[in-house]
C-alpha positions as CSV (number, residue, x, y, z in Angstrom):
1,X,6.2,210.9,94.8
2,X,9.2,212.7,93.2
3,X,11.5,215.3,95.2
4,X,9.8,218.1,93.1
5,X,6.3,217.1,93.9
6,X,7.1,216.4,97.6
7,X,9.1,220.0,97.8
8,X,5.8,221.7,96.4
9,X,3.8,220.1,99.1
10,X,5.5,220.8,102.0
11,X,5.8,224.8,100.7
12,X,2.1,224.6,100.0
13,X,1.5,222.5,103.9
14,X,4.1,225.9,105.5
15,X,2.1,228.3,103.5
16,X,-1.6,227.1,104.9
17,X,-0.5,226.7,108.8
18,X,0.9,230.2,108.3
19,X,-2.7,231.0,107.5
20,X,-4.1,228.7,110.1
21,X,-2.2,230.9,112.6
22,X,-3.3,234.3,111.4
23,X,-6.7,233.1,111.6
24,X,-6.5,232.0,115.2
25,X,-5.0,235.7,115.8
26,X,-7.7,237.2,114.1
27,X,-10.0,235.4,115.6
28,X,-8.9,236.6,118.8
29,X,-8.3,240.4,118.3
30,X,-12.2,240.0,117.3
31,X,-13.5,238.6,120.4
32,X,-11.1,240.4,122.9
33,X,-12.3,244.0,120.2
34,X,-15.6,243.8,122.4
35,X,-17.9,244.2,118.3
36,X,-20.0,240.8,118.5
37,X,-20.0,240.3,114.3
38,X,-21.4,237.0,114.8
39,X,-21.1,236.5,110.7
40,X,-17.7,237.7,110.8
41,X,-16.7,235.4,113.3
42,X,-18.3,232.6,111.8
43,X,-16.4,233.1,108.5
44,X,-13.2,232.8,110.0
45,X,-13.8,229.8,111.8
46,X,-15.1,228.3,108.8
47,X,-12.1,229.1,106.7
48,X,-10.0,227.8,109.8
49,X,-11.7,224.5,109.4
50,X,-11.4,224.5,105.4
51,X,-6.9,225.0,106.1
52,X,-7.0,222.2,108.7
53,X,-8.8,219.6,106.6
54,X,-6.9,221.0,103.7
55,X,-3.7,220.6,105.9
56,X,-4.6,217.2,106.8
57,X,-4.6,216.0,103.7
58,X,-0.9,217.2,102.6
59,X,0.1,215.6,105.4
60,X,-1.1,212.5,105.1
61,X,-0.1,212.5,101.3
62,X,2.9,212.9,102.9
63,X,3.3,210.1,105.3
64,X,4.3,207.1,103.7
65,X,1.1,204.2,104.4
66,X,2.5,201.5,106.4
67,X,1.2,197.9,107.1
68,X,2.6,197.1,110.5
């Protein structure tokens, strides 16, 4: 992996937790707002679990593999 390639991931791997973390706020101000929008909710946490895999895998392309 060149320096270019591994610069690009990490910016990508800050920009998704960023968005991991506004979810989790989101997500919150909905269920402490009281309105129950079960399909709302339900969204969000989806998308949450898209970014985590997503993030997952940027950082495991970013770990070098090593055989002990």
């Amino acid at each position: 992996m060149t320096d270019a390639e591994e610069q690009t991931l990490r910016a990508e791997l800050a920009e998704l937790t960023q968005e991991h973390r506004d979810l989790d706020s989101a997500i919150a101000a909905l269920a402490d707002s009281g309105i129950r929008d079960q399909l709302q909710m339900t969204r969000l946490k989806k998308r949450k679990l898209q970014l985590k895999d997503e993030i997952q895998r940027i950082e495991d392309a970013l770990l070098p593999d090593i055989i002990a």
